[in-house]
FIKOLZA-1660 file (N, C-alpha, C; in steps of 0.1 Angstrom, whole numbers, plus 5000, padded with zeros to 4 digits):
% residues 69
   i   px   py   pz ch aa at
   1 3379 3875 2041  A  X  N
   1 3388 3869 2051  A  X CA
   1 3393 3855 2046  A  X  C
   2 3411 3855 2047  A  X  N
   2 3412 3842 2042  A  X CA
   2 3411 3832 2058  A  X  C
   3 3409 3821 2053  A  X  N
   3 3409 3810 2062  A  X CA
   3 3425 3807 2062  A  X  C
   4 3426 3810 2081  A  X  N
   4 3439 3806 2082  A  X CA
   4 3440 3799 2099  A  X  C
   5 3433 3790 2097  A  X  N
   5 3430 3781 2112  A  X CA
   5 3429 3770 2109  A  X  C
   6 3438 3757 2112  A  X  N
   6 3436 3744 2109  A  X CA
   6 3428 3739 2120  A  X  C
   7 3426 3724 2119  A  X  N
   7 3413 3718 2126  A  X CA
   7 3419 3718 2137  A  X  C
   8 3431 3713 2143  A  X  N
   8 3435 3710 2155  A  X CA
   8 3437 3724 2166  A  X  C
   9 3438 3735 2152  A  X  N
   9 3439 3746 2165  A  X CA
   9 3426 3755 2168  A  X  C
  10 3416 3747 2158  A  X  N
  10 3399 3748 2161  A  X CA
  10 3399 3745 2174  A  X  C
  11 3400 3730 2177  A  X  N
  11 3396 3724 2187  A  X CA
  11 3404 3724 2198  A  X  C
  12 3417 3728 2199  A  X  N
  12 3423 3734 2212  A  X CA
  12 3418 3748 2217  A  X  C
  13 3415 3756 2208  A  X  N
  13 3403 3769 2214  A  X CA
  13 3394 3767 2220  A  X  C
  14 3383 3759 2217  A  X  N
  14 3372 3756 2215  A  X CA
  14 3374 3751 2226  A  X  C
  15 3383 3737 2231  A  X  N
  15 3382 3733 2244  A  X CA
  15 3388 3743 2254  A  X  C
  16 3397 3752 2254  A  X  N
  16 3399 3762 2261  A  X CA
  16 3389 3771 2266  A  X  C
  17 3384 3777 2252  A  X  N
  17 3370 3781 2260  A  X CA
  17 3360 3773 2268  A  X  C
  18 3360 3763 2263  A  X  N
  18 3351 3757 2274  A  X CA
  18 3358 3755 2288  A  X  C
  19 3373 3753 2292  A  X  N
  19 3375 3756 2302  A  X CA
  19 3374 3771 2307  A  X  C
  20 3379 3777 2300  A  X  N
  20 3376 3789 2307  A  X CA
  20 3361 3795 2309  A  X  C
  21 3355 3790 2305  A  X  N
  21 3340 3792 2308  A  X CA
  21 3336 3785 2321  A  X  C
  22 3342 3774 2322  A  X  N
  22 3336 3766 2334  A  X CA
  22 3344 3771 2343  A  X  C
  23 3357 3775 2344  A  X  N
  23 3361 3789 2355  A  X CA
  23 3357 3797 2356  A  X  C
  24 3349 3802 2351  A  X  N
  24 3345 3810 2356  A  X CA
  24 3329 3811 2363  A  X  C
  25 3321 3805 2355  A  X  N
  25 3308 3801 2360  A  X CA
  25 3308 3791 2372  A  X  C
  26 3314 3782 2369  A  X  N
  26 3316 3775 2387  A  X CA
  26 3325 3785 2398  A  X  C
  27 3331 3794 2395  A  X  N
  27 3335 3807 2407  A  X CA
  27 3350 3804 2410  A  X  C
  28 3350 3797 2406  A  X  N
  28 3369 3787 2405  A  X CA
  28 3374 3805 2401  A  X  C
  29 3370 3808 2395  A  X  N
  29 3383 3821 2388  A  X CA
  29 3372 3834 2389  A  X  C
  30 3374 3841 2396  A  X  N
  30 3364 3853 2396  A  X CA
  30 3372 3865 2396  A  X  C
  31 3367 3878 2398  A  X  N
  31 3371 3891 2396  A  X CA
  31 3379 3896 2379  A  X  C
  32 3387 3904 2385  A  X  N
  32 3391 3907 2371  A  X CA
  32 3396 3892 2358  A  X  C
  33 3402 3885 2366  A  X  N
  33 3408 3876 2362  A  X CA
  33 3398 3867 2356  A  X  C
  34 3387 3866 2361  A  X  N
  34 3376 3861 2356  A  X CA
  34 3368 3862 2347  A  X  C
  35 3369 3880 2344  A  X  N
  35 3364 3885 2334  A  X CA
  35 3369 3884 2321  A  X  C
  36 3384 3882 2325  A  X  N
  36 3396 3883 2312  A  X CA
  36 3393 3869 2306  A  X  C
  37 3394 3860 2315  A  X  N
  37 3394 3848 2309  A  X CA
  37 3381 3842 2300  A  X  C
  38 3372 3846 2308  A  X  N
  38 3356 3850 2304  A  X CA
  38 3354 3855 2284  A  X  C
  39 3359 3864 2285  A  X  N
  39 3363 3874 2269  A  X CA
  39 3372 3864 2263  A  X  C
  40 3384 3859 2266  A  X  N
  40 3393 3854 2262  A  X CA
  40 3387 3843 2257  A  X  C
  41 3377 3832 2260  A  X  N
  41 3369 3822 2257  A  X CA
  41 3359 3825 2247  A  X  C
  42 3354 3838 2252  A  X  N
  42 3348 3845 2239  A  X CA
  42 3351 3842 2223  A  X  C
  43 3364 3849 2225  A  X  N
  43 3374 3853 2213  A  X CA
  43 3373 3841 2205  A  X  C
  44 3382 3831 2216  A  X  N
  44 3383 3819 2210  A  X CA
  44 3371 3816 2203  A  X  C
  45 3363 3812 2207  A  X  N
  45 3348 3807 2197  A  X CA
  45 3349 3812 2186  A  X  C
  46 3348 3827 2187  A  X  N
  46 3343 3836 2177  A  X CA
  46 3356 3828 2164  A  X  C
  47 3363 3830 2164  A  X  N
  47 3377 3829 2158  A  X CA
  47 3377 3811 2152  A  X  C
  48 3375 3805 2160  A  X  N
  48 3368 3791 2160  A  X CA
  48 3360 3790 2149  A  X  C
  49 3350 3794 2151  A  X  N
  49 3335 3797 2143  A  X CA
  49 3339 3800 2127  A  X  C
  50 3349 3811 2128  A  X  N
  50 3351 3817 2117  A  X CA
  50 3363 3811 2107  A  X  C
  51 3371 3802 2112  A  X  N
  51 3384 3797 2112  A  X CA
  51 3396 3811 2107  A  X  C
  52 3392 3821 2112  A  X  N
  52 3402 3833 2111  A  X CA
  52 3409 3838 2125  A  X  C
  53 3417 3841 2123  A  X  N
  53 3429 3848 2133  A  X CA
  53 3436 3858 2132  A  X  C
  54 3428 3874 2135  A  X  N
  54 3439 3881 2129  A  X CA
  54 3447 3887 2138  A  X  C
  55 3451 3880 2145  A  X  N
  55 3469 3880 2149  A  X CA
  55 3475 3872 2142  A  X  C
  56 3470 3862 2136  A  X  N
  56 3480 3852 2125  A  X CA
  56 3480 3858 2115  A  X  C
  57 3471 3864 2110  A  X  N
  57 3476 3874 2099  A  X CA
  57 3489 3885 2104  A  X  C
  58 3487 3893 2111  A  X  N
  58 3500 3904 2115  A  X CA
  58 3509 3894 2118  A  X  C
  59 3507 3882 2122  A  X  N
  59 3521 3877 2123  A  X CA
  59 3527 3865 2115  A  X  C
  60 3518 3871 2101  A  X  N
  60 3522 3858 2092  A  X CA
  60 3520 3845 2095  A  X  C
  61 3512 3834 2100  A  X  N
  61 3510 3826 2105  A  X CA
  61 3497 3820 2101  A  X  C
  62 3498 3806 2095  A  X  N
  62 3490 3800 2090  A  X CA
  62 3489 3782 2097  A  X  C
  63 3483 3779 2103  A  X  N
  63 3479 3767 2109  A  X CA
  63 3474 3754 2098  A  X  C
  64 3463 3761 2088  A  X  N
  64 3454 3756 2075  A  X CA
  64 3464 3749 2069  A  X  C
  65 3458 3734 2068  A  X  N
  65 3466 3728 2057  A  X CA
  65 3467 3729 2042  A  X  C
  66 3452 3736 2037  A  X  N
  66 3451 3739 2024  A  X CA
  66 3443 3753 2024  A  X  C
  67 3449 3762 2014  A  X  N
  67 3447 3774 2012  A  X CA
  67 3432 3778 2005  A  X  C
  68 3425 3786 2011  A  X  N
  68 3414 3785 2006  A  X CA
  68 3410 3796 1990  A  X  C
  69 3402 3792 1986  A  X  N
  69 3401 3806 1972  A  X CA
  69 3395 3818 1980  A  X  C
% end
C-alpha cells in the first residue's frame, strides 16, 4: 500500500472520529444513524492508522506531501 494521506487529513479524521464517537456514546445520535456514524469513525481511525485511503486511490487522489518508496 502506497501512502497517500497527509498529516492534516490524519487529524481531521481522527478528530471526526472522536466526534462521532462521543455521538454516539453520550446518546446524542442513536439508531441507525448512530450506527453509521459509529463505523464511519471506525474507518476513519483505521485509514488514519494506516495513512491509506482507498477511495483516494479509485479516485486518484493524493493528500501526502512526499511520495513514499
Amino acid at each position: 500500500m502506497k501512502k497517500n494521506m497527509g498529516s492534516t487529513d490524519r487529524i481531521i479524521r481522527i478528530a471526526l472520529a472522536i466526534l462521532f464517537g462521543a455521538l454516539y456514546f453520550t446518546g446524542y445520535v442513536t439508531g441507525t444513524p448512530g450506527i453509521i456514524l459509529l463505523v464511519l469513525g471506525i474507518v476513519f481511525l483505521v485509514t488514519s492508522a494506516v495513512n491509506f485511503c482507498p477511495l483516494y486511490t479509485i479516485f486518484g487522489i493524493s493528500t501526502c506531501k512526499t511520495s513514499s518508496k
